[in-house]
N, C-alpha and C positions, 0 to 999 in steps of 0.2 A: 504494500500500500504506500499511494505517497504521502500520507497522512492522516489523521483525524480533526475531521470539524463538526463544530457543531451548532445544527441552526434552531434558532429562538424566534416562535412564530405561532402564535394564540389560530391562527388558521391552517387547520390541516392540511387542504389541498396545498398549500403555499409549501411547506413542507416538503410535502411528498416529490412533487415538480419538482425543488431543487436537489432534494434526495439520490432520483434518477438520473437530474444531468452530474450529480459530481461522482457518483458511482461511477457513472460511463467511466468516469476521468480517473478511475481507480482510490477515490479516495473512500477513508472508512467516514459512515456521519452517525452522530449522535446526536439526539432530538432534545428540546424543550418548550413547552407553553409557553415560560414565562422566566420573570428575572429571579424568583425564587427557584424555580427546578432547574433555569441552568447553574445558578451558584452553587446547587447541588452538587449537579453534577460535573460542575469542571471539579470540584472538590474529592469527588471520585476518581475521575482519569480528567485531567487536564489533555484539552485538546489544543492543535495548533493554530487553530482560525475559530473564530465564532464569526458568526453570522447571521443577526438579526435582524427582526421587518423595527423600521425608525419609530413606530409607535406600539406599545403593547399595550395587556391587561394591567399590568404593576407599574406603569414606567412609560420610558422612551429609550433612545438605546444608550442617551446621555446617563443614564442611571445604572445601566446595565454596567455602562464602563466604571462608572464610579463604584461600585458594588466589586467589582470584580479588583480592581487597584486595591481596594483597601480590605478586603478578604484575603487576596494573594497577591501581595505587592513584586513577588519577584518573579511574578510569570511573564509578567508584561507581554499578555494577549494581545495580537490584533483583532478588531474588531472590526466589522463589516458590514456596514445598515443597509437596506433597502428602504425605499423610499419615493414617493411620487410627484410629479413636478410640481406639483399646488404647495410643497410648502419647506420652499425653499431656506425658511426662517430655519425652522427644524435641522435643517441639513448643515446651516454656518455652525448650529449649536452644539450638534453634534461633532462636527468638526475642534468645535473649539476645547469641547471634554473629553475629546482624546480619540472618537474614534478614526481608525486609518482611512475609511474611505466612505463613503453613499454612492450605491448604485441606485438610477432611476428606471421605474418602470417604463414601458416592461422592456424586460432583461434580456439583453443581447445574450448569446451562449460565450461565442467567442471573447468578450469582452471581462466577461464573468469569471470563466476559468483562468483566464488571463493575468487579472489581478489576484485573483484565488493563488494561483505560482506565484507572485511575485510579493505578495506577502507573507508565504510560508519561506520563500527562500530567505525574503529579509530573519524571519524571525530564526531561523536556523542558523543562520552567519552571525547574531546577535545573541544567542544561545551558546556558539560554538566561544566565543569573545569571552562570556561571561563566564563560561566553565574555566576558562582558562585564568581569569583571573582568581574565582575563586579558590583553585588549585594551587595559584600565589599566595591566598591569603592561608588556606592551608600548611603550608611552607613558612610561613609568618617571614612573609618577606613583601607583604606588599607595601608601597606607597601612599602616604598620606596626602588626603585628597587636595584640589588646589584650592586657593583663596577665593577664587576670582575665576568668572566664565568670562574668556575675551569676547569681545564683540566680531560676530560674524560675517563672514563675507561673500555678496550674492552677485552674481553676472548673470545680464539677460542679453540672450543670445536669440539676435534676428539680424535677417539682412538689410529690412526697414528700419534705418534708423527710428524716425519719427514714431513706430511704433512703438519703440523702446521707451523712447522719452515720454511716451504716453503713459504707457506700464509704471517708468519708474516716476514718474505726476502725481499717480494714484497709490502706490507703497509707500513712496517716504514718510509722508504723517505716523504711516501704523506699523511699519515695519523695524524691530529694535536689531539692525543689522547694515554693513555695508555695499553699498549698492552699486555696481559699474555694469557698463554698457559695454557691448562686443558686437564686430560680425563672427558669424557661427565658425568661419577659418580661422578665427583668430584665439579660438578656444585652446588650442595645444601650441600652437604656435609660440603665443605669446604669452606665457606663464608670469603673473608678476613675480617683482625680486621677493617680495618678503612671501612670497609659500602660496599653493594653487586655491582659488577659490572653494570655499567651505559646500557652494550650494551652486549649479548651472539651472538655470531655466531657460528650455529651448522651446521654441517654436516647431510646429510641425506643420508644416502646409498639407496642402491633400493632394497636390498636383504631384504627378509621379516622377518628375524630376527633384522635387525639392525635397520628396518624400523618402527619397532614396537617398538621397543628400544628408537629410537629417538622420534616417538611420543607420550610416556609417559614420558619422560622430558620435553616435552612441555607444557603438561600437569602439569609435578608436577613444573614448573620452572611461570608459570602462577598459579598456585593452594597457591603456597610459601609467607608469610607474607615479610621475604626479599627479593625475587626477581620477584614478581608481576607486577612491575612498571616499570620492568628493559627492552629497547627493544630487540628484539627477529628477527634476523636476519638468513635466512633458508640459506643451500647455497647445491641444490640436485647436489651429485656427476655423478649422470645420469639422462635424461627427464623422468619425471614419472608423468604425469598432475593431473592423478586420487591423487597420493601420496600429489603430489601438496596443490593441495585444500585442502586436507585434515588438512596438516601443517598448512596450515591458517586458517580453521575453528575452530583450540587448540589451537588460539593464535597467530600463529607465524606475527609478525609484518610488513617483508618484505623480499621478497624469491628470490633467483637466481636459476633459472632453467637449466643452463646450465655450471654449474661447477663456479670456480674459478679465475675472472680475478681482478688484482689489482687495476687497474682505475676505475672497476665499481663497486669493494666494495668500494672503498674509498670515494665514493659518498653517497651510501647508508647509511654509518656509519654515514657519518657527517648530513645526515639529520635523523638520528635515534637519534644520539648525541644531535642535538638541541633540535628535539620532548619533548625528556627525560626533556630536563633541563627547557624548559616553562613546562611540568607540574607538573616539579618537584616545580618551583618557586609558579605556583599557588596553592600547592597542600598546598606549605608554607603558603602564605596566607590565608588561610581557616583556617589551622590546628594553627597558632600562632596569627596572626595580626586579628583575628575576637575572641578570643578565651573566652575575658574578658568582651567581649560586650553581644554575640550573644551565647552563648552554656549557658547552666543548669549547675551551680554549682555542682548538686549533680547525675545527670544521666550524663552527659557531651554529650548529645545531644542538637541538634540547639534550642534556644527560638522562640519564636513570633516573636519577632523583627525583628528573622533574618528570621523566614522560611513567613512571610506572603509576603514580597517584595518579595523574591526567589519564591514564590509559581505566583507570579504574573508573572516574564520574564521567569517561563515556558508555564505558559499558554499562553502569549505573542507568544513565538515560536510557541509554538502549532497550536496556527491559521496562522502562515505564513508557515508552514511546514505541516499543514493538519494533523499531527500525534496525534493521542490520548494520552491523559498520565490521570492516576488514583490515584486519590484522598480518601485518609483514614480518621476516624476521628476513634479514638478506645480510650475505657474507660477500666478501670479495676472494674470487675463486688466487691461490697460489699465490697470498698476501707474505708468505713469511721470505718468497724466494726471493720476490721484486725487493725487500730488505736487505737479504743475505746479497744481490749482487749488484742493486745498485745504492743500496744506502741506505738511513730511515728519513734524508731531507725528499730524497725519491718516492719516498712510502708516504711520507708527510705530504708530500703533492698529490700525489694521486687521491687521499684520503680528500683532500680540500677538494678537489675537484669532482669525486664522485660526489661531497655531498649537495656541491653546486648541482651538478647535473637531476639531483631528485629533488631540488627543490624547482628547479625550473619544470619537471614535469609532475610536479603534485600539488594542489589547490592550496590557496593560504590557510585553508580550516582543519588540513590534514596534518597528524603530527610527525616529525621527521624526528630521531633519536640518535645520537650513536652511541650505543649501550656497551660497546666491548672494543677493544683494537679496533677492527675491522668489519666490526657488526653492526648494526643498524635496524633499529625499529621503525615501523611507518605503519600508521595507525587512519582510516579514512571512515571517517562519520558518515553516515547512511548511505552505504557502499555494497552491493550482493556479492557472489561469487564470481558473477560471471565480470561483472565489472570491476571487481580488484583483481582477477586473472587479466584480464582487459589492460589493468592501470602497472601489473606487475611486469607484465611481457615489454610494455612500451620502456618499462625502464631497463630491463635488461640489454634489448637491442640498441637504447640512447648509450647504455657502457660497453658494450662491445662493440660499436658501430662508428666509433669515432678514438682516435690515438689521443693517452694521457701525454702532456709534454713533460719532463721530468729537469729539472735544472742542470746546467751545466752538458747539456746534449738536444741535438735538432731533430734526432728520431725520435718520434712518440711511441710510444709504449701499449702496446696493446692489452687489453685488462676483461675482464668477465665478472658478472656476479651473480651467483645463484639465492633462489625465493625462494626461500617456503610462507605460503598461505593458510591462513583457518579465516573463517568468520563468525562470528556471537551477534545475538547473545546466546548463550547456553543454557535453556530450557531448566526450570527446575533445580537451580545450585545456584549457592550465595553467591555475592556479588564476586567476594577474593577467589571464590573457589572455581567461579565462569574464566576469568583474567589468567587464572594460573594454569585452568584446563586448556584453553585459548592457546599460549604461549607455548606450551607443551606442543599443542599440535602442529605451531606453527615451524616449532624445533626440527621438529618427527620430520614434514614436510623438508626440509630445509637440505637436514641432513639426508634424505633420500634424493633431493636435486644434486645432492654433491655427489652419493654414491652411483649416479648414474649419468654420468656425464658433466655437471657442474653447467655452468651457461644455458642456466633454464630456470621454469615457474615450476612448484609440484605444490598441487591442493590437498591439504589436510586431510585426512583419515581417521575418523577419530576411533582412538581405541576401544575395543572390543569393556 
């Protein structure tokens, strides 16, 4: 499954309709009337999305959210109204109490699922952040928080100037952030000196030149080492659903489908703005306040220390979220000769560089370890078999498919490295006792890649 939601809806057929279309889309759904039986029941199993009609029996879905922040402050739900054009009041309010988005009737499918992914993706990458900080605080190494949120900073990106200036006419009064104007080329190109803007709002025309246009800066504005992290605010100058989705399946963070109004950007930014700044804070924490403890001096990937606890509160998840995630354990095939004959600054390079090469092919949410000499954990949050067989092979052929350079020599070095794979969670066993079972089979596998050739993946077995 790619998740669980669950919709909140005092009218059954409403329900049932949405039930069928997110099935199709392989997701598990869980029902409620109201704000009381869903607090229930996210209380039960916490789901990844809710999704509620904007007015109930108890409530609105302003209530719902507030209910739900302050019953389970560290879930931080997205939420998801529905709602119809008569009352659009309802929708800024909601907006403004936190939910992530109002869909209006009636409901595009494409449009629907579309946002449906792109808020479970957000909350997983926002999920994945946070474990890892809490892992830090774990480790009693985390940092103390800052004094002060700086002040934010926004670029509206169109080729009209004049409509920019129009845009930024109607924010500045309400927007507590700073504001510059761009054409949409000028978004990578021109990175200011003091660091990439916090938040992009781009325009999207409908016209299939412009449309194509804008969704390869999506693309290349998500693809960008500086503005990767930066959120990504759509804003289509006409309804175009199919276009829609599209922009959020490249990325785009959060979308206005119906042009330009000033109270309901000014909403979205500032909860874009904050987004930005917890992950930016946690992103601190990983990257500075863990750095001297928990990373490899000389690959500067995570140690044991830090990845055996982190490998634990994912697995942890894993069984409350039913999701799979795949477990690496990978050696470098003939590491002790490439020492014995060309050195250990030889061994030292190759080490640096193999662990460059897996970070360049595994996701920032995945965890990369090097747990021994020449061992290496790699740990990938809701990941099947077939797809870390998939993500395992790719790394293999990236280390043997390309010569290590070695110092003080112009021939590169040809290098191998065997996989063994398992994936959890493990059914029925405590959390230490899934992770140890886990690692064990990943061992078993590992070492059966070595006894049969070495420069390969072997999948778990799990013992009798």
């Amino acid at each position: 499954m790619q998740g669980t939601i669950l919709i909140v809806d005092t009218i059954a057929t409403n329900r049932i309709s949405l039930k069928v279309k997110l099935a199709s889309a392989y997701y598990k759904v869980a029902q409620a009337d109201d704000i009381r039986q869903a607090i229930a029941e996210v209380g039960r199993r916490p789901p990844d999305l809710v999704i509620c009609a904007l007015t109930l029996p108890d409530g609105t879905a302003s209530d719902l959210c507030k209910g739900l922040r302050d019953r389970f402050p560290s879930l931080q739900l997205p939420v998801l109204a529905i709602g119809n054009r008569d009352n659009a009041d309802s929708r800024l309010a909601a907006l403004e109490a936190g939910v992530s988005d109002v869909l209006l009737k009636p409901l595009d499918d494409t449009l629907l699922l579309g946002r449906v992914r792109s808020l479970i993706r957000a909350r997983n990458a926002a999920d994945e952040w946070q474990m890892r900080d809490d892992t830090t605080r774990a480790l009693g190494l985390a940092e103390p928080a800052a004094d002060y949120a700086p002040l934010g900073h926004c670029v509206l990106l169109h080729d009209n100037s004049a409509t920019t200036l129009g845009w930024a006419h109607g924010l500045r009064p309400r927007l507590r952030a700073r504001l510059s104007l761009a054409k949409p080329d000028d978004a990578i190109c021109e990175i200011p000196a003091d660091g990439p803007p916090d938040v992009f709002v781009l325009a999207l025309p409908s016209d299939p030149n412009g449309a194509t246009a804008a969704c390869r800066l999506i693309s290349a504005l998500r693809a960008n080492a500086h503005t990767r992290h930066a959120g990504l605010l759509v804003v289509q100058l006409s309804p175009n659903t199919a276009l829609a989705a599209t922009a959020l399946d490249l990325g785009a963070d959060d979308l206005m489908t119906d042009g330009f109004d000033a109270a309901e950007m000014t909403l979205r930014l500032h909860a874009l703005l904050r987004r930005k700044r917890t992950a930016d804070q946690l992103r601190a924490t990983v990257r500075t306040g863990l750095k001297a403890a928990v990373f490899d001096p000389l690959t500067g990937l995570h140690n044991r220390r830090y990845a055996m606890p982190h490998l634990a509160r994912i697995a942890e998840r894993a069984q409350e979220t039913d999701r799979p995630f795949a477990v690496m354990v990978a050696d470098l095939d003939h590491f002790k000769q490439i020492n014995d004959q060309f050195g250990h600054a030889a061994g030292d390079a190759v080490l640096v560089q193999t662990a460059q090469r897996l970070r360049d092919n595994l996701r920032g949410m995945d965890l990369i370890a090097r747990i021994g000499g020449e061992e290496f954990l790699i740990v990938m949050p809701g990941t099947t078999m077939a797809e870390g067989e998939t993500a395992a092979a790719r790394l293999c052929a990236d280390i043997a498919g390309r010569g290590f350079h070695l110092p003080h020599s112009t021939q590169p070095l040809r290098v191998t490295i065997s996989i063994g794979l398992a994936v959890g969670p493990k059914r029925g066993e405590g959390q230490m006792d899934s992770v140890d079972r886990l690692l064990a089979e990943a061992d078993r596998a590992l070492y059966s890649a070595k006894v049969h050739g070495r420069n390969q993946v072997t999948l778990s077995r799990p013992a009798a």
